[in-house]
N, C-alpha and C positions, 0 to 999 in steps of 0.2 A: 864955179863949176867948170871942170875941163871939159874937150870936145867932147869926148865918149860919154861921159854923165849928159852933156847938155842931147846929145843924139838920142840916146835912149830917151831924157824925157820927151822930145818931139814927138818921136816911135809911141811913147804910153799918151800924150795927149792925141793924135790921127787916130790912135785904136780907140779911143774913148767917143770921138767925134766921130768916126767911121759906125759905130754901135746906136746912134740916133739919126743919123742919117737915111729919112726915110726912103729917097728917092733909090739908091742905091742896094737899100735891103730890099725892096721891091722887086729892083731887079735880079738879084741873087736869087730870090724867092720864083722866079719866073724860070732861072736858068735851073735853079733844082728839081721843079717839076717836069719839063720839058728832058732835062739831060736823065733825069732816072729811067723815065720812057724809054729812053732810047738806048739803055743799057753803059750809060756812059761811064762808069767804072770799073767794067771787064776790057776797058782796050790799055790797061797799063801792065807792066811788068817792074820787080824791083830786081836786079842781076838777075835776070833771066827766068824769074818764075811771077804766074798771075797774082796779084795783089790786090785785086776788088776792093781796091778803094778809091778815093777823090784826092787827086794832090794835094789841095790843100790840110786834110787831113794826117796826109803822109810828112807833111811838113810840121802840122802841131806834134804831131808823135816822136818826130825827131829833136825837135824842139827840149822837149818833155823829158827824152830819156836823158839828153845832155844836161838839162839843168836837176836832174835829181840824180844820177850816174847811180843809179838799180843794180844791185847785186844781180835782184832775180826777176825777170817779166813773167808773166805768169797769161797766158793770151786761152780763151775756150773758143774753138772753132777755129781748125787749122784750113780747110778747104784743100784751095793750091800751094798752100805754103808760104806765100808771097810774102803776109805777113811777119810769118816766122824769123822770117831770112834778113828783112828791114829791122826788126830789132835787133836779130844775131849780128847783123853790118855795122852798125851805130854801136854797138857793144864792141865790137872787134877793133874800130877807131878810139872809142873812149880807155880802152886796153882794160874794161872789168865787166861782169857781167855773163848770166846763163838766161835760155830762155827756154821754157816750158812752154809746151802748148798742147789742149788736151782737145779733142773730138769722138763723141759719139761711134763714126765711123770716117777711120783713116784709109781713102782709097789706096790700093796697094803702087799705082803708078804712082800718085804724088807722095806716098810714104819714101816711094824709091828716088824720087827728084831731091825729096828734101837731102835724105840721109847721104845721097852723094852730091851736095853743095856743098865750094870749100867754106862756106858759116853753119855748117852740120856740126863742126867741134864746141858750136857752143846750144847745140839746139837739144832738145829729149824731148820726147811726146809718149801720152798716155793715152789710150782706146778704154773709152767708154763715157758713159755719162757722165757730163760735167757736177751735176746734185745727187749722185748719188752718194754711199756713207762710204766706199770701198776707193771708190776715187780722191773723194776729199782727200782721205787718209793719205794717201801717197802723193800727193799736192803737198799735204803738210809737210810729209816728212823730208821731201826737197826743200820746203821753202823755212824749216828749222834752222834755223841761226844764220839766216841773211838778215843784214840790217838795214838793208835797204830794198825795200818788194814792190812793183810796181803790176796791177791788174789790170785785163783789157778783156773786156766780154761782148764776145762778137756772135756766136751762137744761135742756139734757138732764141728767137728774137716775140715769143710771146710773153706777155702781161706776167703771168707765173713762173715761166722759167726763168726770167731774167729778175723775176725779185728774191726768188728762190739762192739763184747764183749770185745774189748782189750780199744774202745776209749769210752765204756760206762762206764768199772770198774776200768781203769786204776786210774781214778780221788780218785777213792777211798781208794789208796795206798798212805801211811805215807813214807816221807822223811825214805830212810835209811832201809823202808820193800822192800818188794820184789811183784812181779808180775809174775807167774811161768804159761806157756805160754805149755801144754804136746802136746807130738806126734805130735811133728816137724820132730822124725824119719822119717816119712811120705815121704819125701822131698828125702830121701836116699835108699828107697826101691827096691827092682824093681817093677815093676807096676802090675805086675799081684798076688800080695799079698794081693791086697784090691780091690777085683777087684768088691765084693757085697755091695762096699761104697760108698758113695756120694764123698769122697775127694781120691785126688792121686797125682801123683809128678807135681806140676806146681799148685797144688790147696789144698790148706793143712796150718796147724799153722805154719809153717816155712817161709812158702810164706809170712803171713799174718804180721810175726813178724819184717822181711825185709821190708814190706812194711808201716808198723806203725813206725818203728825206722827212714825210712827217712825225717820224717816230726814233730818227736818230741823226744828234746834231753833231756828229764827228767829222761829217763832209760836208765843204759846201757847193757852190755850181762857181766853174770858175768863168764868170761871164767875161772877161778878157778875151777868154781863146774865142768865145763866138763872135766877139764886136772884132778880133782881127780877121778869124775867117769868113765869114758869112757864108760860102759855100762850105757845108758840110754837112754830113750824114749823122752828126751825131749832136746837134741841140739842145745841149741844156747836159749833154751827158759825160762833160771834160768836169768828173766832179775831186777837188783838192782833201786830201786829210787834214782837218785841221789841230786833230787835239788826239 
């Protein structure tokens, strides 16, 4: 085994042993509940627009797109954009790759931040509902004859919509990409942290994502990405195509 083989497997047995590690998942589990409180995923930016995520999540995503090099991202719920623009960047570096992002409602400042970012050349977005039959259709018809499609549903984050969105987009996931399912934290909260939202524990993407995996075995949950990150918003919902 050369150095690089022998490195990576070190890297794959620490993620293995960092994933039973109780002392330490405990502590993650402290800093999640404590840091959500505290809004602690609105104080980042990716090139200069909000990103409402957790580093470490912005690191498995980077991750992700480079090891499957996605024709097309296909992201629901664009917000501030942040998102957007972290795939278009990773895309713009790997030199392949468009991204899609679809929202209900596209504020018109941040439509206007996106569309004059220099990773706007590789960004389109679509206004309106993510389930509905009118939207699908033009999700499809961009995402027609990429061979490589990678989904990311970040959205309405209750129980129905996100299983709703899981059996509309899943289809659209290549053998081997991935289908990244956010804020299944939800599930582990306590309850009076979202208490001005429509989803809560027993109604949320975690629910959704247990309840779509028992009826189709084409994905599975890629418990790697949890046992590296441990801080994350999204458990149990970094889920793989397998077939």
């Amino acid at each position: 085994m050369n150095e690089i083989e022998k490195f990576k497997e070190e890297v794959a047995q620490n993620i293995q042993a960092q994933g039973n590690n109780t002392e330490v998942k405990k502590a993650a589990d402290s800093f999640m509940d404590a840091s959500i409180r505290s809004r602690y995923s609105y104080n980042f930016t990716w090139l200069g627009r909000p990103i409402i995520q957790y580093p470490q999540d912005i690191i498995a995503i980077q991750e992700i797109i480079y090891r499957v090099q996605p024709d097309l991202i296909i992201e629901t719920g664009i917000a501030h954009g942040g998102s957007l623009i972290l795939h278009a960047s990773i895309c713009e570096l790997i030199g392949k790759g468009e991204v899609l992002g679809v929202d209900i409602d596209i504020r018109e400042h941040n439509k206007n931040e996106i569309l004059n970012h220099r990773m706007s050349k590789r960004i389109s977005m679509i206004q309106g509902s993510s389930i509905t039959e009118e939207t699908v259709k033009q999700v499809a018809a961009i995402a027609n004859g990429k061979e490589k499609v990678l989904v990311i549903l970040d959205s309405n984050h209750t129980h129905q919509h996100v299983l709703e969105e899981m059996k509309l987009y899943a289809p659209f996931v290549t053998k081997g990409s991935y289908l990244l399912v956010f804020d299944t934290i939800v599930e582990y909260l306590a309850e009076d942290i979202y208490t001005d939202r429509n989803w809560s524990v027993g109604d949320n993407p975690m629910t959704a994502v247990t309840e779509y995996l028992k009826t189709n075995d084409d994905f599975i949950i890629d418990k790697t990405v949890d046992n590296k990150l441990l801080i994350s918003v999204a458990p149990n919902g970094y889920l793989q195509r397998i077939k």
